[in-house]
Structure formats: C-alpha cells, structure tokens
N, C-alpha and C positions, 0 to 999 in steps of 0.2 A: 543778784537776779531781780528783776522788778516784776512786778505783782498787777496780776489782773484784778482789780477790783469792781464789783456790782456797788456803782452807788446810786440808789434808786429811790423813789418816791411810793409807798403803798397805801392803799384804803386799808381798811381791817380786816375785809374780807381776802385780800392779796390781790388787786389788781393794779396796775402802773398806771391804766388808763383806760375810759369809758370803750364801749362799743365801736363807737362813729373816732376813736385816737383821742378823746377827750382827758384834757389834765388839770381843769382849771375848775375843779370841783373840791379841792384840795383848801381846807380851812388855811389862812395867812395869816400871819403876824409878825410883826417888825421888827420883837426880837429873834426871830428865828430867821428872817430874811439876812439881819443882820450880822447873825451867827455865820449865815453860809457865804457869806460874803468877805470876812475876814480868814474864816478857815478854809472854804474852798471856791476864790477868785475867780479861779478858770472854769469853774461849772456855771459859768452864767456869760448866754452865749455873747456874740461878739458886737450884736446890732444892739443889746439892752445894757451892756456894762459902762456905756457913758450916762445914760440917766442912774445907773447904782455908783458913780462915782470910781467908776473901776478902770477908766480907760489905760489908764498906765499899771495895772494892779499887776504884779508878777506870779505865774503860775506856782504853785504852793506845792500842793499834790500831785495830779497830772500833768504831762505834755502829749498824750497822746489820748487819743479815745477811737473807743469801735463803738459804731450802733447800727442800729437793724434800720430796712427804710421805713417803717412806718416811725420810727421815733425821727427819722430825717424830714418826713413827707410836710411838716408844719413850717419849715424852715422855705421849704421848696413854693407852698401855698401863699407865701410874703413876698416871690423873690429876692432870695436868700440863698444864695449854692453855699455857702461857706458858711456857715451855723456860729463855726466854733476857732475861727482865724487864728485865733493866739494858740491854738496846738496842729497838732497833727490828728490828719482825721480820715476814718474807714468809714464808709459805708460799706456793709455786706448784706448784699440783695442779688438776687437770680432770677427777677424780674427788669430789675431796672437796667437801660440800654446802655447811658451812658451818663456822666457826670459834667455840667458848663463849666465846673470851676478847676482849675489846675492843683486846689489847696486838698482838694477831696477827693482819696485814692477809691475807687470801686472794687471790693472785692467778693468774689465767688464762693468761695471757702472759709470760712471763717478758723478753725482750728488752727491751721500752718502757719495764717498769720499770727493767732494768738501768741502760739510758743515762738516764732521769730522776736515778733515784739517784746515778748516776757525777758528773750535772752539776751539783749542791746543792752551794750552800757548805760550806765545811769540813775541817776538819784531819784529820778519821778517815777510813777506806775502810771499804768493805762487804764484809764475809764470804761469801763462797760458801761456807756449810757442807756441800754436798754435795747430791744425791747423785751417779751419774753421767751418769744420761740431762740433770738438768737440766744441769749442770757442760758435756756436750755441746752443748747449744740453747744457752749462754751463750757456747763458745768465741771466737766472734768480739768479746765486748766482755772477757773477762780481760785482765787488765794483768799479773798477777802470779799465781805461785804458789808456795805454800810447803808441801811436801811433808815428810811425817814418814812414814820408810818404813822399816816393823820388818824383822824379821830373820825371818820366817814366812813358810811357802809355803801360801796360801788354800785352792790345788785349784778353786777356783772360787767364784761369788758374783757380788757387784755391781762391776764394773768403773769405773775411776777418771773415765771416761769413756766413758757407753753411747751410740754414736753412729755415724753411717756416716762412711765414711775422710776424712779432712779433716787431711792433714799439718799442724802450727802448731807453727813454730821458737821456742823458748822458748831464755834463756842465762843457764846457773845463774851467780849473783852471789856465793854464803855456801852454806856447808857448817859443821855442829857433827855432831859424834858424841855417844854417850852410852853411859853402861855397861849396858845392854840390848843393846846394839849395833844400835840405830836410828841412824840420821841425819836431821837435818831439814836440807833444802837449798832455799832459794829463788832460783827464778825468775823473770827478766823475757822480756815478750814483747819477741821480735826484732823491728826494724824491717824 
C-alpha cells in the first residue's frame, strides 16, 4: 500500500507560510537545495527543474501529489495550470470552479481520494504538498512526515496544520542538518 506523506517546509513557530501565502522567508543554502534535488527530484515544480538541472530527473519518491489551493494559487499567479507536470496532481478546493489544465484533477473531498490513492498499485507514495487546513482533514490517513524546519520565527501565517485539536503521535525515524541550519526530520505515524 503507498503512503501519504506531509513533506513540508516549517518556521519554528509551525507555520508553511506567511499571512498574504508567503514562502520565500525561508533561510537557503545550496547544500540543502542540493540535497532536495537529488533525493526528492519531483518536489521541485516543473517550470524551475530545467534551471536545477532536473529536466530529465526521474521521480524518486512521488508520482502523485494533493494540495490545497492556496498552495496551488502561486502556480496560478505565473500562469502556470500545471505546477507539477512530471506527476499526477489534485487540487482540493470547494472554492475553486474549475481547472485550465487537463494534467490537474479538481477535487471536493479530499479523504476518499486519499484512501483510493493510498490503495493503487505501486512503488511511489503521494505528496501532501500542503496546505494546513487540507494537511488537517487528511491527518487521519498520513503515514508519514517529512518536515524541513528553517531556522525563522513566522510571527504568524498559515499553520502546519489548520485544524481543531486532534492529538496524532508521530516517531521521528532520521534527522539531517544543513548549513542554513534547518533540519529536515522524518516521521512515522505511531501505532
């Protein structure tokens, strides 16, 4: 069975992203660009993977991903329908009308597809790219999470997890640092 994964970007404070969808407050460094690039190719969308050298790079971890629209909405402000070409891709919004691009399925619901998706054959898992309310409605089917949490205090913004209180024991497995002094640590969901 393949695995929903949260791989996600956090302040310290836990937020993914400023008030106004902001992500670019995130300290950078080029070993850690370069980390994510070798070990997860296909998280770096499809309009910026020719300047990282990625254009022929083959999906590693994912082939599919869900995100919420405001994590699609940056994509949209570039013209951009297709964010993430080299997989398969959800948006779940019950806002939004309709989607330009044939590559980008619209969906209502977010659970039913999770578990459909989880239970497809195959070797790859699915990206939960974000954001936090959907990350929240999904917590019951994450399998995993792999957090990359900079070294900056938000102040506020979008939380890792927009949701009412719902305790969920997660046990970190790996930990790496980096010279930005982020760390990305993943974990699995406790039994």
């Amino acid at each position: 069975m393949r695995k929903l994964v949260y791989y996600v970007g956090v302040s310290i404070d836990g937020y993914i992203a400023g008030p106004g969808g902001e992500f670019d407050f995130y300290p950078l460094a080029d070993d850690m660009a370069a980390w994510i690039n070798e070990r997860y190719p296909e998280t770096v969308p499809t309009h910026i993977r020719p300047h990282a050298g990625l254009e022929d790079a083959p999906n590693k971890r994912f082939d599919t991903l869900m995100m919420g629209l405001g994590t699609y909405q940056p994509a949209l402000d570039i013209d951009v329908a297709s964010p993430f070409a080299h997989m398969r891709q959800y948006v779940v919004s019950t806002t939004l009308d309709d989607v330009a691009d044939p590559g980008v399925e619209l969906v209502r619901e977010p659970l039913g597809i999770a578990r459909k998706l989880k239970a497809e054959e195959g070797d790859k898992d699915v990206w939960l790219c974000g954001g936090g309310r959907l990350a929240a409605a999904l917590l019951p089917e994450i399998d995993e999470l792999i957090v990359k949490n900079y070294p900056v205090v938000a102040g506020a913004g979008v939380s890792a997890f927009s949701g009412g209180f719902r305790p969920t024991l997660f046990t970190p497995t790996e930990r790496r640092s980096f010279s930005n002094g982020a760390q990305v640590t993943w974990f699995t969901r406790t039994p």
